[in-house]
VOFI-758584 format. One record per residue: residue in three letters; residue number from 1; x, y, z of N, C-alpha, C, O in turn. Coordinates in Angstrom, 1 decimal, always signed. Each point is the difference from the previous one (the first is absolute). Layout:
{'ALA', NUM, {X, Y, Z}, {X, Y, Z}, {X, Y, Z}, {X, Y, Z}},
...
//
This chain:
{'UNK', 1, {+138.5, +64.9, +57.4}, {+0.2, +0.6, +1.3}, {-0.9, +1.2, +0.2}, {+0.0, +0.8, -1.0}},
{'UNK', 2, {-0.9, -0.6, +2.1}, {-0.7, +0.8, +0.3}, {+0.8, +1.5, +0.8}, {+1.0, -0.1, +0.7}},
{'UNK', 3, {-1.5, +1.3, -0.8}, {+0.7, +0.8, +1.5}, {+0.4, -0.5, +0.9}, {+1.2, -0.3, +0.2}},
{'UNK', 4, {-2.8, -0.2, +1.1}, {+0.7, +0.0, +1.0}, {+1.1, -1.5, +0.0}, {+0.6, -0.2, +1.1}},
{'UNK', 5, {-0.4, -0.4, -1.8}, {+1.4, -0.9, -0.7}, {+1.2, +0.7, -0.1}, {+1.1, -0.5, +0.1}},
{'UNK', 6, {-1.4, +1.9, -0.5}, {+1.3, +0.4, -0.8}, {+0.5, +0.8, +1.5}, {+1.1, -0.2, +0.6}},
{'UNK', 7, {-2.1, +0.8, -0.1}, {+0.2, +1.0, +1.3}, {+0.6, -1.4, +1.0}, {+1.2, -0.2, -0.2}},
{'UNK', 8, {-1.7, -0.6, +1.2}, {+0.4, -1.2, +0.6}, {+1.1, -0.2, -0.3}, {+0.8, +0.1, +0.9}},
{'UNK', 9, {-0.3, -0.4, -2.5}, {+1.2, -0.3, -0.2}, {+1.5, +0.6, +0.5}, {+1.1, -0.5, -0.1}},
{'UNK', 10, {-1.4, +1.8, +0.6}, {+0.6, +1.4, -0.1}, {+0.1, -0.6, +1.9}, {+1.1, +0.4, +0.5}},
{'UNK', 11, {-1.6, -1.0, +0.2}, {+0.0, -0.5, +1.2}, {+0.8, -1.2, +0.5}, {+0.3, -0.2, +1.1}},
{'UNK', 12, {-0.1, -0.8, -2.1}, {+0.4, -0.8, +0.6}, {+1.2, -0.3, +0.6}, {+0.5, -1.0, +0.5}},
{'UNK', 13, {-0.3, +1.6, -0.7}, {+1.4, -0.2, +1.1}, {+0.4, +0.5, +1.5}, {+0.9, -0.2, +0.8}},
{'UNK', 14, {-2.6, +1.3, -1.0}, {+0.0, +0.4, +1.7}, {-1.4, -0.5, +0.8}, {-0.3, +0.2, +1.2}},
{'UNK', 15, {-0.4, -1.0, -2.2}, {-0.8, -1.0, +0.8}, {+0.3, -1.6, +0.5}, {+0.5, -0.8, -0.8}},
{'UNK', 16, {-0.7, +0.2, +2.3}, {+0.0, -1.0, -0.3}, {-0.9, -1.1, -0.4}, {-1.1, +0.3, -0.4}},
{'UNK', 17, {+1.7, -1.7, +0.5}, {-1.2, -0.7, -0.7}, {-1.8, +0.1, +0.2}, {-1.0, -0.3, -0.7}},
{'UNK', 18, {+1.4, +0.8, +2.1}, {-2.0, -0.2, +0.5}, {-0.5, +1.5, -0.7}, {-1.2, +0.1, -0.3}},
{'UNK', 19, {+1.9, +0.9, +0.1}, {-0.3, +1.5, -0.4}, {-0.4, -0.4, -1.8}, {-1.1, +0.2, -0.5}},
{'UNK', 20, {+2.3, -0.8, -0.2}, {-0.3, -0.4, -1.5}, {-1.4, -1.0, +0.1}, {-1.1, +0.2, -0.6}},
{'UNK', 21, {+1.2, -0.9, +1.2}, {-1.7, -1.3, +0.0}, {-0.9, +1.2, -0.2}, {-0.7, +0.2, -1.0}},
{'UNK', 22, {+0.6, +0.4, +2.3}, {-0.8, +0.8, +0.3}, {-1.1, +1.2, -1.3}, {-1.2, +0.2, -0.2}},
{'UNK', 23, {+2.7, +0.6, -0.5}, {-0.4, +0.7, -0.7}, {-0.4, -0.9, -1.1}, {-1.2, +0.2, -0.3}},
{'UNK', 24, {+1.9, -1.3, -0.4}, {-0.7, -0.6, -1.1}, {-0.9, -0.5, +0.3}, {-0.8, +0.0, -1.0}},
{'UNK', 25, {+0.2, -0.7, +2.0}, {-1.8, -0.1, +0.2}, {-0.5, +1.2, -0.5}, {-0.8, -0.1, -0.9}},
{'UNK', 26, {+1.2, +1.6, +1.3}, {-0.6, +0.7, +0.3}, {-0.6, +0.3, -1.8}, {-1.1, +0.3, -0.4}},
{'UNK', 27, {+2.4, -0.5, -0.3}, {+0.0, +0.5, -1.4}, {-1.0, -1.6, -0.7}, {-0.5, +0.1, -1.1}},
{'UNK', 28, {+0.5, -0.7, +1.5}, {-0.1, -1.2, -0.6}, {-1.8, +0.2, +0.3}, {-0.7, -0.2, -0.9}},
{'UNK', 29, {+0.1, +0.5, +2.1}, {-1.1, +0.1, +0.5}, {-0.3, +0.8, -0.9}, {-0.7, -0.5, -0.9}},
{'UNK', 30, {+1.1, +1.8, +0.5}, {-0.5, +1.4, -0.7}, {-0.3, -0.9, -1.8}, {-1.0, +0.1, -0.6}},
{'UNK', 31, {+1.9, -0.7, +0.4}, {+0.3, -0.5, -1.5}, {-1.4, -0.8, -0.4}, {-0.5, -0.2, -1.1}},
{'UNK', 32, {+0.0, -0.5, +2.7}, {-0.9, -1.3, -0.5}, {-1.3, +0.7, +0.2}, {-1.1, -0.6, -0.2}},
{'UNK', 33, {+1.2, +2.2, +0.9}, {-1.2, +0.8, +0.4}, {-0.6, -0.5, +1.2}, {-1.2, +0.0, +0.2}},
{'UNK', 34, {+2.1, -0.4, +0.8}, {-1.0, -0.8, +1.4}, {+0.7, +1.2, +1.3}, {-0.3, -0.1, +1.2}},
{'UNK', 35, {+1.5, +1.6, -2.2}, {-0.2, +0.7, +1.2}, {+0.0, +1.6, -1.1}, {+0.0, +0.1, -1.2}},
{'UNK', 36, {+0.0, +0.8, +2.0}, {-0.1, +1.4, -0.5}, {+1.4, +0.3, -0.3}, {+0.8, -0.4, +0.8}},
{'UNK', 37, {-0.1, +1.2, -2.1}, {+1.1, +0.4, +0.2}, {+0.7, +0.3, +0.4}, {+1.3, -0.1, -0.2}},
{'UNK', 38, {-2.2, +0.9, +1.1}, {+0.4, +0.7, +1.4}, {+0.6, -0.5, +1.4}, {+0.4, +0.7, +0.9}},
{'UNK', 39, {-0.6, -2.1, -1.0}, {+0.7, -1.0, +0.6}, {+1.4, -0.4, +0.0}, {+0.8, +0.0, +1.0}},
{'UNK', 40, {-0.6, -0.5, -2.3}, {+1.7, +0.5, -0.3}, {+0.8, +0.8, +0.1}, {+1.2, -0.2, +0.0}},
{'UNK', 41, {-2.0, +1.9, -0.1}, {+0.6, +1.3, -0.2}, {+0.3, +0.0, +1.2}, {+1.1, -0.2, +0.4}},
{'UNK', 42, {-2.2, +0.5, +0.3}, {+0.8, -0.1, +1.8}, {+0.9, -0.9, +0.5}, {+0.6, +0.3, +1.0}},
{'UNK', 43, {-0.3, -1.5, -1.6}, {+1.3, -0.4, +0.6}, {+0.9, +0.0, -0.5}, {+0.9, -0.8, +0.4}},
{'UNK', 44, {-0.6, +1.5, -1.6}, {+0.8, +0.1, -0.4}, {+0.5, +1.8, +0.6}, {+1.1, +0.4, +0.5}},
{'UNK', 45, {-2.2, +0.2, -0.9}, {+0.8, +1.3, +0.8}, {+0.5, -0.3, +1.7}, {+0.9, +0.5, +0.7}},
{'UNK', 46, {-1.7, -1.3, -0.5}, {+0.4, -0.8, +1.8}, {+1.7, -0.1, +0.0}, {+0.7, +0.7, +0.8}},
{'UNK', 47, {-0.2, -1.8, -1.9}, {+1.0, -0.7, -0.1}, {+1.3, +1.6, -0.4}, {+1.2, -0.1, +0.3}},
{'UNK', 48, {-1.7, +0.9, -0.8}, {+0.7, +1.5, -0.9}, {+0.4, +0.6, +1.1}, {+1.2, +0.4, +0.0}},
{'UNK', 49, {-2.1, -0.1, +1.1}, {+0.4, +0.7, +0.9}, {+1.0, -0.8, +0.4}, {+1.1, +0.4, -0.5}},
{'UNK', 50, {-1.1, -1.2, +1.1}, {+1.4, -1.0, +0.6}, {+1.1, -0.1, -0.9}, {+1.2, +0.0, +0.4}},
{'UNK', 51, {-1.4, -0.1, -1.2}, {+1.1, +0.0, -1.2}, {+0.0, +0.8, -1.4}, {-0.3, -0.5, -1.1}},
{'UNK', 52, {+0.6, +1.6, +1.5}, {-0.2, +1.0, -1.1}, {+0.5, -0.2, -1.7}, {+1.2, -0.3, -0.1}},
{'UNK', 53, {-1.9, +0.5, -1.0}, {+0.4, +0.0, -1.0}, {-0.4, +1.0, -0.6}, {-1.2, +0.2, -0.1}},
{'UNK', 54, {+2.1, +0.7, -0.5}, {-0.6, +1.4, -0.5}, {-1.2, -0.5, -1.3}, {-1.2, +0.0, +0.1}},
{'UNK', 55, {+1.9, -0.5, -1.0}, {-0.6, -0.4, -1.0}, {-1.4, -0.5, -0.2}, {-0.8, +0.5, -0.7}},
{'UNK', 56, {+0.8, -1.3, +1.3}, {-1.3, -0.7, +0.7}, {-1.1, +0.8, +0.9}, {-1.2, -0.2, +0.0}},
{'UNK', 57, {+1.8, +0.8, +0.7}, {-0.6, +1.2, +1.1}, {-0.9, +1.2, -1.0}, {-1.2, +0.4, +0.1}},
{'UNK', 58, {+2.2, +0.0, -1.2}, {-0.7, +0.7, -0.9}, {-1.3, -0.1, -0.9}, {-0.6, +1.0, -0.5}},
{'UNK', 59, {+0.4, -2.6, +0.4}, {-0.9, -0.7, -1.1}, {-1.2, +0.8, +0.2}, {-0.3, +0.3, +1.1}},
{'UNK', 60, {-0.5, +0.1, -1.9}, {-1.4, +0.5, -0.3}, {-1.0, -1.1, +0.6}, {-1.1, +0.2, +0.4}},
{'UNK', 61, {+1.8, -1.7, -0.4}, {-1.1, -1.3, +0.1}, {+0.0, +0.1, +1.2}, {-1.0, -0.7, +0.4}},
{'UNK', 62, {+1.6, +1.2, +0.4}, {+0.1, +0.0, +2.0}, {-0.9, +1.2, +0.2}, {-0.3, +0.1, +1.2}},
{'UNK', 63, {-0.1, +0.9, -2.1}, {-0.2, +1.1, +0.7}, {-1.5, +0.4, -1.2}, {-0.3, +1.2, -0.2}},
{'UNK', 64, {-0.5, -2.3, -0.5}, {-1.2, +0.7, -0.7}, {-0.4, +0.7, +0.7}, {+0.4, +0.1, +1.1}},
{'UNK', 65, {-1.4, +0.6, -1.6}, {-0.7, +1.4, +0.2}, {-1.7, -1.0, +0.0}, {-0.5, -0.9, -0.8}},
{'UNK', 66, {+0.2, +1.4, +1.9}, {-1.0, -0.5, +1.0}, {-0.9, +0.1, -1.5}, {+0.8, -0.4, -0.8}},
{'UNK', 67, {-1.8, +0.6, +0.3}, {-0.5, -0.4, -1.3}, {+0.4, -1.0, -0.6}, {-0.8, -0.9, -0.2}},
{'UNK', 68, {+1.9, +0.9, -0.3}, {+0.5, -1.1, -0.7}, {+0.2, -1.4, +1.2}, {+0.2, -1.1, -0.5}},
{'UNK', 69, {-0.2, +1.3, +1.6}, {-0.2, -1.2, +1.1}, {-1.0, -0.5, -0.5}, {+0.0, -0.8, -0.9}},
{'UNK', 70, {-1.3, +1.4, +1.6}, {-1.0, -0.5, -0.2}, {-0.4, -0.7, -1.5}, {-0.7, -1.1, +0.1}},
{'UNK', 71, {+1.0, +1.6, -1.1}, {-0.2, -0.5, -1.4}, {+0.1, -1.6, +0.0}, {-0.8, -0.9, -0.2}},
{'UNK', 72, {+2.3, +1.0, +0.6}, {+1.1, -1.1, -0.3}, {-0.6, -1.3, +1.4}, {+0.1, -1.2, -0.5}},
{'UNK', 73, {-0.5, +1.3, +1.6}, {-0.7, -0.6, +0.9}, {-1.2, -0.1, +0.2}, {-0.5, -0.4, +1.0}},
{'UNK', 74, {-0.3, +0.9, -2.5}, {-1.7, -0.1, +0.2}, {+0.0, -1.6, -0.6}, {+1.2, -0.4, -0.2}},
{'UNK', 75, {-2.0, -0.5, -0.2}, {-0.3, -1.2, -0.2}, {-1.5, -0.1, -0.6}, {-0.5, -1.1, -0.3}},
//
């Protein structure tokens, strides 16, 4: 299991089915490299605001430091 797997996980019970499809493309796209990380991160903080999880809200992986973006999304 990857992060954004473990984070998602922490959601499912206040997403519905089209919200869960949605984010695992998102994670699944990032995994095969056909999207930026930053793809998933945003809908997953998307999904946080609506359904808050402290735990999750706190993660360092929702909130890199603009450097370490870029690193992690160069190709």
């Amino acid at each position: 299991m990857n992060v954004p797997q473990l984070l998602a996980g922490h959601l499912k019970d206040a997403l519905d089915v089209g919200d869960k499809a949605e984010l695992q493309t998102a994670i699944d796209d990032h995994r095969q490299r056909r999207a930026p990380r930053l793809v998933g991160v945003t809908l997953l903080r998307h999904h946080l605001r609506r359904a808050p999880q402290p735990w999750v809200t706190a993660q360092t992986y929702l909130n890199p430091d603009p450097r370490q973006q870029l690193l992690l999304d160069h190709r």
